[in-house]
C-alpha positions in Angstrom: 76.0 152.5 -140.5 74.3 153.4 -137.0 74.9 151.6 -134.2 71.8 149.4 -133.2 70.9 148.4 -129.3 72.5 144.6 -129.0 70.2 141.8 -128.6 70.1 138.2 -127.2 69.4 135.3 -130.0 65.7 135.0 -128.9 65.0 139.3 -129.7 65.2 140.7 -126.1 67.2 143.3 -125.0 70.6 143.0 -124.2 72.1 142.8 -121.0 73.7 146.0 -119.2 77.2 145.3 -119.7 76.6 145.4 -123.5 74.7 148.2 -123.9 77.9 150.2 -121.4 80.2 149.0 -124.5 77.5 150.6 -127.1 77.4 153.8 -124.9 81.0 153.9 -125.0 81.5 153.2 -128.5 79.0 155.6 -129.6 80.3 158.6 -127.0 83.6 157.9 -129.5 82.0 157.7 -132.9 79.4 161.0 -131.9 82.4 162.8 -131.2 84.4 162.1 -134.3 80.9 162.9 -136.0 80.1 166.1 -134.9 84.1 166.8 -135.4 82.9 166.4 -139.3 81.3 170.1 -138.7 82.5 171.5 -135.6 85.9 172.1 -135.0 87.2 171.6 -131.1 84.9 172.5 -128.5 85.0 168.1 -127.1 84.6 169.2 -123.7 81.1 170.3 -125.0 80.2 167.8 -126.6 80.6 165.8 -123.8 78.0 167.0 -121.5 75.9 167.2 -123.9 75.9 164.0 -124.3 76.0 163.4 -120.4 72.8 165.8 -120.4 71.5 163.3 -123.6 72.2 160.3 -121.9 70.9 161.8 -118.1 67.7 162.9 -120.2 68.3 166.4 -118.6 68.5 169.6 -120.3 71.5 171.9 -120.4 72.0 175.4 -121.0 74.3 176.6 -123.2 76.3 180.1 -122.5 79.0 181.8 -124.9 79.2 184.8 -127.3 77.8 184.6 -130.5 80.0 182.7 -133.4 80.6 179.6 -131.2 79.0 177.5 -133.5 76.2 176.5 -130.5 73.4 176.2 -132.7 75.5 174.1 -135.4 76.5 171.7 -132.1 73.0 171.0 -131.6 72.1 170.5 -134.7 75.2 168.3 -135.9 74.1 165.8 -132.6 70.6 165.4 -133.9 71.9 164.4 -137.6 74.4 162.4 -135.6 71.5 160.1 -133.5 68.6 160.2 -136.2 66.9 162.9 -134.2 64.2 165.6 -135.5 65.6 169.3 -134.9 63.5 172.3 -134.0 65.1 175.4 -133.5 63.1 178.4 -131.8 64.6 181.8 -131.4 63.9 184.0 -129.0 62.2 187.6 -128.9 60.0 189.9 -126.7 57.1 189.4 -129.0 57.5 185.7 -128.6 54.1 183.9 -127.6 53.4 180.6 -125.4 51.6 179.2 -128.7 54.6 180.0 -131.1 56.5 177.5 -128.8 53.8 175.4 -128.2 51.7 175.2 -131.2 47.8 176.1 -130.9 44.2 175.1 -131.7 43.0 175.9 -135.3 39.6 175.8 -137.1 39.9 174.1 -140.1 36.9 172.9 -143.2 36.9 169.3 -143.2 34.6 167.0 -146.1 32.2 166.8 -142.8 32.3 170.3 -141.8 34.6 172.7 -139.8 36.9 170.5 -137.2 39.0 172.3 -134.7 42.9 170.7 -135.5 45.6 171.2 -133.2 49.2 172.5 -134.8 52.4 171.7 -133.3 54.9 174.3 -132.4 58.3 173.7 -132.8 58.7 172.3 -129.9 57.6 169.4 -131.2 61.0 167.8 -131.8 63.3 165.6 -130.2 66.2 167.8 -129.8 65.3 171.8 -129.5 67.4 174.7 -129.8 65.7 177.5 -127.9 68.1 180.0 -129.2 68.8 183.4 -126.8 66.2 182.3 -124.0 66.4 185.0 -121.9 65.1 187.3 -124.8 61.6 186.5 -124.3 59.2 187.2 -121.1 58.5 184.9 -118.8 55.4 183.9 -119.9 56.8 182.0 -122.7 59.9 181.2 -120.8 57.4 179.3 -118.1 55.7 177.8 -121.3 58.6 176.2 -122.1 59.9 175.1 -118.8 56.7 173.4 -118.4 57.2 171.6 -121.5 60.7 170.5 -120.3 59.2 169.2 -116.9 56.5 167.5 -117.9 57.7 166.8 -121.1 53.7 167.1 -122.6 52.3 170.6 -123.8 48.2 171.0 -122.9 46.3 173.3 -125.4 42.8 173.9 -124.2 41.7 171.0 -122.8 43.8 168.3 -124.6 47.6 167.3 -123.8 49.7 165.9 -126.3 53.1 164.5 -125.3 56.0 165.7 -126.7 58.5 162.8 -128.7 60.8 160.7 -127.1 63.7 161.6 -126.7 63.2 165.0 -126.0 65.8 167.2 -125.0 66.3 170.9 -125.0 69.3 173.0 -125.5 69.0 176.5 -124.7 71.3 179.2 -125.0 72.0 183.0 -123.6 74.3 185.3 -124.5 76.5 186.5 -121.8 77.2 189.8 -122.9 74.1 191.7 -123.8 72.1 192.4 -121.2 69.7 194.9 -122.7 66.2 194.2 -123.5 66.5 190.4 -121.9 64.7 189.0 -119.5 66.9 186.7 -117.1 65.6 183.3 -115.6 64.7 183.5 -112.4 66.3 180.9 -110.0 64.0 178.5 -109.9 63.8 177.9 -113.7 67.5 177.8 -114.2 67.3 174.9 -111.7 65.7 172.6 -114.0 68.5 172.5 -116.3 70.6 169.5 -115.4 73.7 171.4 -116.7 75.0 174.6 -117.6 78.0 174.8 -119.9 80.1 177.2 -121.0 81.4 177.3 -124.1 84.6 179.3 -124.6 86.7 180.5 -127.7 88.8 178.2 -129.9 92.5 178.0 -129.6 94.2 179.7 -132.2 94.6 176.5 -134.2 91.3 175.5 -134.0 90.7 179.4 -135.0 92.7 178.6 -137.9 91.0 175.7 -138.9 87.6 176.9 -138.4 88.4 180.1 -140.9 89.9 177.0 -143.7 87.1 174.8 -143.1 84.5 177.7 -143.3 85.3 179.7 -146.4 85.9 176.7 -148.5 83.8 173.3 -149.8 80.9 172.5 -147.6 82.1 169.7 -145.1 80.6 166.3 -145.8 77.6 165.1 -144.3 77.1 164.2 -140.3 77.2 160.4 -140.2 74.5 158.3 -138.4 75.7 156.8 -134.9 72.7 155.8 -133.1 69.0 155.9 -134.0 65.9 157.1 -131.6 65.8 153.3 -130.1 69.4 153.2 -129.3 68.9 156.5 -127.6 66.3 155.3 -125.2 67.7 152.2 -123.8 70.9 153.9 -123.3 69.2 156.4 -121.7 67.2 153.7 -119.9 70.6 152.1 -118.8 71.5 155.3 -117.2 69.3 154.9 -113.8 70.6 151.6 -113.2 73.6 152.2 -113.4 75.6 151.2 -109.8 77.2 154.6 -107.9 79.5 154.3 -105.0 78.8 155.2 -101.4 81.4 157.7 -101.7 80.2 159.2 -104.6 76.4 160.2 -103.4 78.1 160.9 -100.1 80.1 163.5 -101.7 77.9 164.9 -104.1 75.4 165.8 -101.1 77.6 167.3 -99.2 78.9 169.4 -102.2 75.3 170.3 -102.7 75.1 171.2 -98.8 78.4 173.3 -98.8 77.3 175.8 -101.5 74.5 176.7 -98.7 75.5 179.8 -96.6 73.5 178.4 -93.9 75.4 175.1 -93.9 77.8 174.8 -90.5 80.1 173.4 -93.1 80.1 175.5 -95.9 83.1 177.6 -96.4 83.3 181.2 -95.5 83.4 182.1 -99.0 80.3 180.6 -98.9 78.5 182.3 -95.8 80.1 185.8 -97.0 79.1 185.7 -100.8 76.2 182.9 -101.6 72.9 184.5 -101.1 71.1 180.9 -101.9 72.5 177.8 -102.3 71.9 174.4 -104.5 69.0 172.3 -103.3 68.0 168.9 -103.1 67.9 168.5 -107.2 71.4 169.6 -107.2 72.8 166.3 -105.2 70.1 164.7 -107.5 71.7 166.1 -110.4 75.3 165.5 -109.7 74.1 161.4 -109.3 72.5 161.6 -112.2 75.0 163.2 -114.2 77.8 161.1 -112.9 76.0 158.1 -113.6 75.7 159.1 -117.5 79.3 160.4 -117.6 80.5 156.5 -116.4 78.0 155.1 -119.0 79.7 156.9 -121.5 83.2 155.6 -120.5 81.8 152.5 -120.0 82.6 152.0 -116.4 80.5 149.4 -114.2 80.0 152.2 -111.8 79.9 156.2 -111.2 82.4 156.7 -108.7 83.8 160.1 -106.8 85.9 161.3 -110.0 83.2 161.8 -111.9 81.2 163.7 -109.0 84.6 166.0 -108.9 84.3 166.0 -112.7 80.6 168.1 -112.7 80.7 170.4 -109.9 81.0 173.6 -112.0 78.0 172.4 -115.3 75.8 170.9 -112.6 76.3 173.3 -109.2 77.5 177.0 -110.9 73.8 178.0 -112.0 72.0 176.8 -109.0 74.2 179.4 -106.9 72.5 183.1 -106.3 75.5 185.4 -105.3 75.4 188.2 -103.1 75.9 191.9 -103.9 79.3 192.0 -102.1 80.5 188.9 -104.1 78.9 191.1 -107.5 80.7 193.9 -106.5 84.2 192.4 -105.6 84.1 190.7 -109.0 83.8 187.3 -107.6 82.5 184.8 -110.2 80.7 181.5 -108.9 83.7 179.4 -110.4 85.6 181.3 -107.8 83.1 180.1 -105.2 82.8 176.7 -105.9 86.5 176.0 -106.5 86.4 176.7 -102.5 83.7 174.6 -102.0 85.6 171.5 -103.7 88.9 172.1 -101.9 86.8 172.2 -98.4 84.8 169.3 -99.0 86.6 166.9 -101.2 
């Protein structure tokens, strides 16, 4: 049975140190449900459900076969969520993402009727992003910032939650069309997904080519979702935490006095303001999910790389030394923290 928000005897919500023992509950029982299909891969998972809980959106990079789409998928089943999956090509159009304005015959006459695109979900996989051009790329961006579409002249808002998972492949680079800076910015995180172990290899080729694996149970449902995620902004941080997380933010910054030389030498552009933000925010939803009564330094330390490594433009001396923003940011951490 899914979980269900606690409430006091008189039907109100309950109070914030019960709803930090359903968030930590249900980060256990989501993991062990999406296990049900996807082998390993529970660092993943994770920041998803940091991103879930942070209501942020998180990119998702790895080579084909890494069961990405099936991760996605398997975490709406697991919260009662509607899935909408859109992949990605160069003929892609604003209004296939969006939906559009038709004219339809009605008892009364013709009546224009709006259609929803696909992104009319609460959880969207927009597979291979960087396939399309950035026209539709901005479409959707907008959609993820505003979180409404507008069609002609009405807006409709999108469900809550909504959340969207995008994906790119790392190692094609013809025919795609990267995101420019300032759209890869308003991703809360971006998170690599590497191979399995050879084990989890193993067990993925078993599990695969035999019986179809049971159904995803339920954990939460769409109201559960929203006061977790609702729980998220007031949850307490430490003084040492935001101070930190700024002055992470500030040391990827080649103009920073501080930052490291690796910085000034390699970083053309640094993290801004909505990278501090992000790393409070984030940190915030990774205690939730442990149920901790604050977000302290460790899980600031814990999200440098998902929230900092795709807010970082390297030069072309750091491109053509081979020097990967990883690299980069592990300075940055052992100079600031």
């Amino acid at each position: 049975m899914a979980a269900t928000v606690p409430e006091t005897a008189n039907g109100t919500p309950s109070s914030d140190v019960d709803l930090l023992d359903t968030a930590r509950e249900a980060s256990r029982k989501l993991k062990d449900a999406i296990a049900v299909r996807v082998v390993g891969q529970e660092h993943v998972v994770e920041l998803m459900l940091v991103a879930l809980l942070a209501r942020g959106h998180a990119l998702l990079v790895g080579v084909p076969g890494l069961a990405k789409t099936l991760l996605v998928a398997s975490l709406a089943e697991a919260l009662d969520l509607s899935f909408g999956r859109v992949q990605f090509t160069p003929d892609l159009l604003p209004a296939d993402i969006t939906g559009t304005d038709v004219l339809q015959d009605d008892a009364g006459g013709r009546v224009v009727r709006f259609l929803p695109g696909p992104i009319f979900h609460h959880l969207v996989l927009a597979d291979e992003i960087n396939r399309t051009p950035p026209k539709t790329q901005a479409a959707l961006l907008q959609a993820m910032q505003e979180r409404r579409v507008t069609v002609g002249t009405h807006t409709h808002a999108l469900p809550d939650p909504f959340q969207v998972f995008a994906t790119r492949n790392p190692i094609e680079q013809e025919g795609t069309y990267p995101l420019p800076e300032a759209q890869l910015d308003r991703f809360l995180l971006e998170v690599h997904v590497d191979y399995p172990s050879a084990d989890e290899e193993r067990e993925i080729a078993r599990r695969t080519t035999s019986a179809q694996p049971g159904n995803v149970p339920q954990v939460l449902g769409s109201d559960a979702v929203r006061a977790l995620q609702g729980l998220v902004p007031r949850m307490p941080v430490t003084d040492a935490a935001v101070e930190l997380a700024v002055a992470l933010g500030r040391a990827t910054r080649p103009n920073e006095p501080k930052a490291p030389r690796e910085v000034r030498e390699l970083v053309r552009f640094g993290a801004g303001p909505r990278g501090s933000q992000a790393l409070v925010l984030a940190a915030k939803a990774r205690a939730a999910l442990r149920g901790e009564a604050a977000a302290d330094v460790d899980d600031v330390k814990a999200l440098v790389l998902p929230v900092l490594r795709h807010r970082l433009v390297l030069s072309y001396r750091a491109e053509a030394e081979g020097v990967r923003d990883l690299d980069v940011l592990e300075r940055v951490v052992a100079a600031v923290a």
